[in-house]
Each structure stands twice: as C-alpha cells, then as structure tokens.
C-alpha positions as CSV (number, residue, x, y, z in Angstrom):
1,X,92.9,41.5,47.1
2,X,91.2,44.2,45.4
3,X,91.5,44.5,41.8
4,X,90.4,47.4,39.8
5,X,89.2,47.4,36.3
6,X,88.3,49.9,33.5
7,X,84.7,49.8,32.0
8,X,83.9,52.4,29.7
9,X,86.9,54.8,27.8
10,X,86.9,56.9,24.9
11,X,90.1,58.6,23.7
12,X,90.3,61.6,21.4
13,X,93.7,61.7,20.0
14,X,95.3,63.8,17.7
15,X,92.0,65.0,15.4
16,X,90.1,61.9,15.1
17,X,88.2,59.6,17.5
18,X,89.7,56.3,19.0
19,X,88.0,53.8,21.2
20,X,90.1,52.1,23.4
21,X,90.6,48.2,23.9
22,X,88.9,46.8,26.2
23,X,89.8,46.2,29.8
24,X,86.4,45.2,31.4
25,X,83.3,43.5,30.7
26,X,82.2,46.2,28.0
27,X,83.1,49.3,25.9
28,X,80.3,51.5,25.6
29,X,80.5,53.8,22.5
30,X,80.0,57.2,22.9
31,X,81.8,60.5,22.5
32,X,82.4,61.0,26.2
33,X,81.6,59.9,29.7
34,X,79.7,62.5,31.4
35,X,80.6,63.3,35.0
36,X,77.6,62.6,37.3
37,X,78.3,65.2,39.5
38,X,76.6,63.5,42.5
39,X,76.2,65.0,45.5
40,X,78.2,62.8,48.0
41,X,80.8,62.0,45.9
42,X,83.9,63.2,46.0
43,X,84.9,65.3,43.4
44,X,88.2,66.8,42.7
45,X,90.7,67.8,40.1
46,X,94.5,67.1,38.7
47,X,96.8,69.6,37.4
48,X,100.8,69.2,36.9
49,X,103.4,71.0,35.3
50,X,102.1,74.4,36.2
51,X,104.4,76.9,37.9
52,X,105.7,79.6,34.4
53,X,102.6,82.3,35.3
54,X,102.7,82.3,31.4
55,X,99.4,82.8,28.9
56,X,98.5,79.3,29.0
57,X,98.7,78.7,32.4
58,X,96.1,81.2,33.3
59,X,94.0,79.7,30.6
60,X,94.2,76.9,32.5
61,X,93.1,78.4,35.5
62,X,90.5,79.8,33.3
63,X,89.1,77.0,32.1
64,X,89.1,75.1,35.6
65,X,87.2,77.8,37.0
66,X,84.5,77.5,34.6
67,X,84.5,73.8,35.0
68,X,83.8,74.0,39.0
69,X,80.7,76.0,38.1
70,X,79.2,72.8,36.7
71,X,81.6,70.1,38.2
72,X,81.8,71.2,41.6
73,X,85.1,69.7,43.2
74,X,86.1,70.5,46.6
75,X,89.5,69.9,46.0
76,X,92.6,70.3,43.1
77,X,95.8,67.8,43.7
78,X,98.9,69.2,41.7
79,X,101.6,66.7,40.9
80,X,105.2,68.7,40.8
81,X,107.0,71.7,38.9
82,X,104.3,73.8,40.9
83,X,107.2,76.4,39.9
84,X,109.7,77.5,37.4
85,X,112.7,79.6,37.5
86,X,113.0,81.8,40.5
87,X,111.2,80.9,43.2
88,X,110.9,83.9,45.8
89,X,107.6,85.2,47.6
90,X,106.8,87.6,44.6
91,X,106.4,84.6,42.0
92,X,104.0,82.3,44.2
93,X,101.6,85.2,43.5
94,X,102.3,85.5,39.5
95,X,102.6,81.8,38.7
96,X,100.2,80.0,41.5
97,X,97.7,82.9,43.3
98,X,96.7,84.9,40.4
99,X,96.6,82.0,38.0
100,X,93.9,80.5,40.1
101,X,92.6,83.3,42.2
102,X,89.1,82.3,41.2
103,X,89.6,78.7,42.4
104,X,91.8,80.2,46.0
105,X,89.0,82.7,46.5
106,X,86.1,80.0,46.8
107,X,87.9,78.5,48.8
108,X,89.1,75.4,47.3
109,X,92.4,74.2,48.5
110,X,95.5,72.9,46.6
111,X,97.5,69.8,47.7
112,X,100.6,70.0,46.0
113,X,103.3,67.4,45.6
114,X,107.4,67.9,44.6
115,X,108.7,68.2,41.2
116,X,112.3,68.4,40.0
117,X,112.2,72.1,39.4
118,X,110.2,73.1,42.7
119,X,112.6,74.3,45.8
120,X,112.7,71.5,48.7
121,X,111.5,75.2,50.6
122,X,108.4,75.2,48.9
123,X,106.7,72.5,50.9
124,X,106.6,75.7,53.8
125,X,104.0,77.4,51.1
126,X,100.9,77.6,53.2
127,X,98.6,77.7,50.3
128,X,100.1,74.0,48.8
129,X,98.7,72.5,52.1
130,X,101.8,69.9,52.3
131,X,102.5,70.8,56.3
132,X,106.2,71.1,55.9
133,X,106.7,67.5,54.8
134,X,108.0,66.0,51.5
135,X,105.8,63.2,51.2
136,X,102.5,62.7,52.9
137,X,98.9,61.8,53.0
138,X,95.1,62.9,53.6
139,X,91.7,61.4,52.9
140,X,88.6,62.5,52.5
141,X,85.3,60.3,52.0
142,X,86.3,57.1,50.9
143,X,89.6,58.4,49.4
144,X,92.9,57.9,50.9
145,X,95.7,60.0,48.6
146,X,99.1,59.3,49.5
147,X,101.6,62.0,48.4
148,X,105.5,61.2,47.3
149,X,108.3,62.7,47.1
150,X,110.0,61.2,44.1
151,X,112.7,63.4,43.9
152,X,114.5,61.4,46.6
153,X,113.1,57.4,47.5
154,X,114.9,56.9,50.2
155,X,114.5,54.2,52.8
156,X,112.4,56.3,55.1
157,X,110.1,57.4,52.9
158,X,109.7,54.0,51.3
159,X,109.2,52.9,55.1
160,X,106.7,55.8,55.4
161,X,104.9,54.6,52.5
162,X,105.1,50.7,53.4
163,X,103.3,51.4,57.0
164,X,100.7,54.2,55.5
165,X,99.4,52.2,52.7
166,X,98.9,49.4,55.4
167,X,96.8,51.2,57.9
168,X,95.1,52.6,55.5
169,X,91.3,51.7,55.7
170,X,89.5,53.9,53.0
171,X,88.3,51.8,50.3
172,X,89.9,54.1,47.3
173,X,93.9,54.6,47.7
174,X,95.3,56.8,45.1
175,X,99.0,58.0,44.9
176,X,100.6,60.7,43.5
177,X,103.7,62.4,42.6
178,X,105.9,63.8,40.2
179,X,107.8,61.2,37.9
180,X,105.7,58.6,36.3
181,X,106.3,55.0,36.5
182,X,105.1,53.9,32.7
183,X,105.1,56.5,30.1
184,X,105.1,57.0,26.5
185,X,106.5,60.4,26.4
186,X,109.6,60.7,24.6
187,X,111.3,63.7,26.4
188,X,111.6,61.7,29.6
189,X,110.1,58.3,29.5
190,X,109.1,55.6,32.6
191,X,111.3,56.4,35.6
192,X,112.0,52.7,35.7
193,X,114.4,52.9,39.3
194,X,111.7,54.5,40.9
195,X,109.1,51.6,39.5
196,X,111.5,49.4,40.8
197,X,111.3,51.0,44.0
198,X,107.8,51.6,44.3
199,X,105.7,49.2,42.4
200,X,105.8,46.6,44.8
201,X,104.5,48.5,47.6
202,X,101.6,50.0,45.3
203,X,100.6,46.6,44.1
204,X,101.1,44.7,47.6
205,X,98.9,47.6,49.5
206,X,96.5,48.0,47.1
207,X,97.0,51.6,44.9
208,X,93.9,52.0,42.8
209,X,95.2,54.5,40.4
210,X,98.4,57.1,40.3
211,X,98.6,60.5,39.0
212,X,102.3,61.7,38.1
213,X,103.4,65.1,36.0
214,X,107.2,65.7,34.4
215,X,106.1,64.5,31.1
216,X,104.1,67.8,29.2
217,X,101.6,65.8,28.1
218,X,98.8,63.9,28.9
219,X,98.3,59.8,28.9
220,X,96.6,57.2,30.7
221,X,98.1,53.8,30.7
222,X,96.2,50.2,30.3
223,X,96.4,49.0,33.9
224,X,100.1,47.7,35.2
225,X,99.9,45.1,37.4
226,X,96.3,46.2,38.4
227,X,97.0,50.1,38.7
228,X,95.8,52.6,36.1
229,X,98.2,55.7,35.7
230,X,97.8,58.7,34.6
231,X,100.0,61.5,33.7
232,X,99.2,65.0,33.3
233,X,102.5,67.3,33.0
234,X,100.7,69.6,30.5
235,X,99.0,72.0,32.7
236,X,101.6,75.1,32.3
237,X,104.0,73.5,30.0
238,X,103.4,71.5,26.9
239,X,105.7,69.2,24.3
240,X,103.3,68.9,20.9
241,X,104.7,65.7,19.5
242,X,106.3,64.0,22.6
243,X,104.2,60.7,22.6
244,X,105.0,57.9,20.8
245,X,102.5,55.0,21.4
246,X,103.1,52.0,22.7
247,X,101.2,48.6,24.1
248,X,100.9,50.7,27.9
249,X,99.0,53.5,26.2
250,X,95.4,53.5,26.6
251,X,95.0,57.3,25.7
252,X,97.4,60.4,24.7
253,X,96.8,63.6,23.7
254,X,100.0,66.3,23.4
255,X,98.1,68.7,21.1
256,X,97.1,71.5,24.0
257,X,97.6,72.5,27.4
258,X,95.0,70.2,29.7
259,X,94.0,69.0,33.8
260,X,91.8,66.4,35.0
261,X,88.2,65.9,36.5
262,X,87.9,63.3,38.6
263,X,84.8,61.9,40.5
264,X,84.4,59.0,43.3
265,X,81.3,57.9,44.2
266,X,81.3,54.3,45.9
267,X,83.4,51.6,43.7
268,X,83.1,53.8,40.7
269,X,85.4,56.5,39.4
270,X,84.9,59.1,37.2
271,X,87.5,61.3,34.7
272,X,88.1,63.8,32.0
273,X,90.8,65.1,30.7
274,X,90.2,68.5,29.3
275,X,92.1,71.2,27.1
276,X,92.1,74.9,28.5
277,X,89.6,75.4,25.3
278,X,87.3,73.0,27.6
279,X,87.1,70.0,25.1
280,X,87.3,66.7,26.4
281,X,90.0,64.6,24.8
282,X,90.0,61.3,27.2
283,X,87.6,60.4,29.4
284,X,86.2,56.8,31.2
285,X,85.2,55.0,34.3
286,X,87.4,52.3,36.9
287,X,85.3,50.4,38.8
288,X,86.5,48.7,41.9
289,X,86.0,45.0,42.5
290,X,86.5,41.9,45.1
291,X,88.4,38.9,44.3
C-alpha cells in the first residue's frame, strides 16, 4: 500500500515563524517552499468558502489572478458555500463571474463541490463544471480528484465512492469536499459521522491528501491514518480567532482571507497557502512512497 509522507513544511502563524514537527526523513529550514512551476506538472489551485461577492472576495480573486501570472495552474477546485444568500441567475455573476472574471476569461475552469449553504440546483451551473451530479470525479495527468457530496453520505454515494477509488489507476488520488474530517476550528470542528463514514474507504483505496472548506480558516493537519488534510474555508469568509491548536494541527492561520497553490509533478507535491495580500503563511512538500 502506498503511504504518503511530508518532507519539508514551514508554517507562519499568527505573526511569528513556526517550523513544524517533523513527519519525514528531514525539515529543511527556510521561510518558504517555492513552487517549481515545472512544465508538465500539474498545477492547480484551492479555494472554499467563497460565494458573498463581498470586498474580500474579489481580493481574492485578485490576488489569484496575479499568482497565475507566475504560477501557471490550469485549473481551480472550490470546496462548498460557492454561494450565500439568494441564489438566482443575477448572483452567480456578482459573487462567482465577476470575482474571478480574470481567471474565467483565460479560460481556466472551476470544479466546484457542495456546501451546506449552496442550492442542490447549483450543480446545473455550467461554469462549476460538476455535470449535474452531486458527487463526482475527473483526472488529469497523474491526478485522480474525486468530488463528494457531504451534505448527504448516503449508501449510493458511499458505493459510488467504494467502486471509483478502486478503479482508479492514476498514481495521485485526492478528495475533496465541503465538511472536514479533523479540524481545529472552533466554530464547527471534525465532522466525526462523516469520518466515520468515510475514512475507511479513503485509507483502504489509497487518498493521498483531502481538501475540505466550512471552517473560515485555514489548517493543514499532521497526516491521519496516512492522509494529509487540508482545510481552506477562508476564501470569501473569515473567523479571526477560530483555531485553537491541537496535536492534528500541523499549520493554522485565521488572521486573513487566503486559497491554495498546489503543484504535482511525479511523487512530489507542492503547496502554498496565501493571503489575498499575496504572503505566504504555510507552505511544504508530500512526497509519495512504496511500502
């Protein structure tokens, strides 16, 4: 079974620096991990939490925009409450199109998973790319990303998920959706039903890493049972203060709004998490290996 393994993190939290333990061979200490940026990899970035069409939001956008002109990713994977409040054709333009527009006119496409405050409707929005469905997947080089639908586990979806995972033959498999399994947030805090639920098929087929919103803040976990997860529910909404640390976190930050760049190139992956100011507050390298 493949295990994966983190190598090299830094963590910025709060105002000061903070190297994280250890969870591979070595810890290399430096004030960030730069992106390589290579040209087959797959590059692509994470945003959750978004849908208000408020200030920061477009900041965001902003911000991402400027990134892809040095950080080239081909895609952007959005991980629930794509949208608050009302939800008719008029607001998918103020609080998704025109946030972005730079991103939407350069073509890169958005692959958008269900959050508790997005309409079950909204998986008919062409521009999310989710083809109708609640839960579903996609690959693209070596990565095989398996959308949920958390709002609802139910036996066919777990099913769905059970059989996908298998046939799966990519050598990355990451998952996302919109309630996180482990988190240190204090608004919301580890769906533990769902982990009970869905843990066992993650660690049985494989998952290399998850991505999951709902908390307005951003944290990376030491890895659970061989997965590394990520939340990043701070990308339109933000809770200054939420986190309170404990022996999962690896990294927090819940000082600004932030999303994620994210790089696979063979076994290795790359992130950063950055603020809509463009500063880097986490950032490391999972490396895949046999055993």
């Amino acid at each position: 079974m493949r295990r994966v393994f983190a190598a090299t993190f830094v963590a910025l939290i709060g105002t000061g620096w903070m190297l994280a333990p250890q969870e591979g061979p070595r810890l290399v200490a430096r004030q960030d991990v730069q992106l390589p940026a290579a040209p087959a990899s797959l590059k692509f970035a994470v945003l959750g939490d978004t849908g208000t069409g408020g200030t920061a939001q477009f900041e965001v956008g902003r911000q991402m925009a400027a990134a892809r002109a040095r950080f080239p990713f081909e895609l952007v994977i959005m991980l629930g409450d794509n949208m608050y409040g009302r939800q008719e054709p008029w607001d998918f333009v103020t609080k998704f199109e025109r946030p972005y527009a730079a991103l939407l006119n350069a073509g890169v496409p958005f692959y958008a998973s269900l959050g508790n405050h997005d309409h079950q409707n909204n998986r008919f929005y062409k521009a999310f790319n989710m083809g109708g469905e609640r839960y579903y997947t996609f690959a693209r080089n070596n990565v095989r990303f398996f959308v949920f639908d958390s709002n609802l586990m139910d036996r066919k979806q777990l099913a769905w998920i059970d059989e996908t995972m298998q046939q799966a033959q990519e050598p990355w498999k990451i998952c996302y959706f919109h309630h996180p399994l482990y988190s240190s947030g204090g608004r919301h805090g580890p769906d533990v039903e769902l982990r009970v639920l869905l843990e066992p098929l993650l660690v049985r087929h494989g998952a290399d890493v998850v991505f999951a919103g709902h908390e307005h803040i951003y944290e990376r976990t030491h890895p659970q049972k061989g997965i590394t997860h990520f939340i990043d529910g701070a990308g339109g909404q933000l809770r200054t203060g939420d986190v309170t640390r404990s022996s999962i976190t690896a990294a927090a930050f819940d000082q600004d709004y932030t999303f994620m760049l994210v790089e696979v190139e063979g076994d290795t992956m790359f992130f950063q998490a950055v603020t809509r100011t463009g500063r880097i507050v986490d950032s490391g390298v999972i490396r895949q290996s046999s055993s």
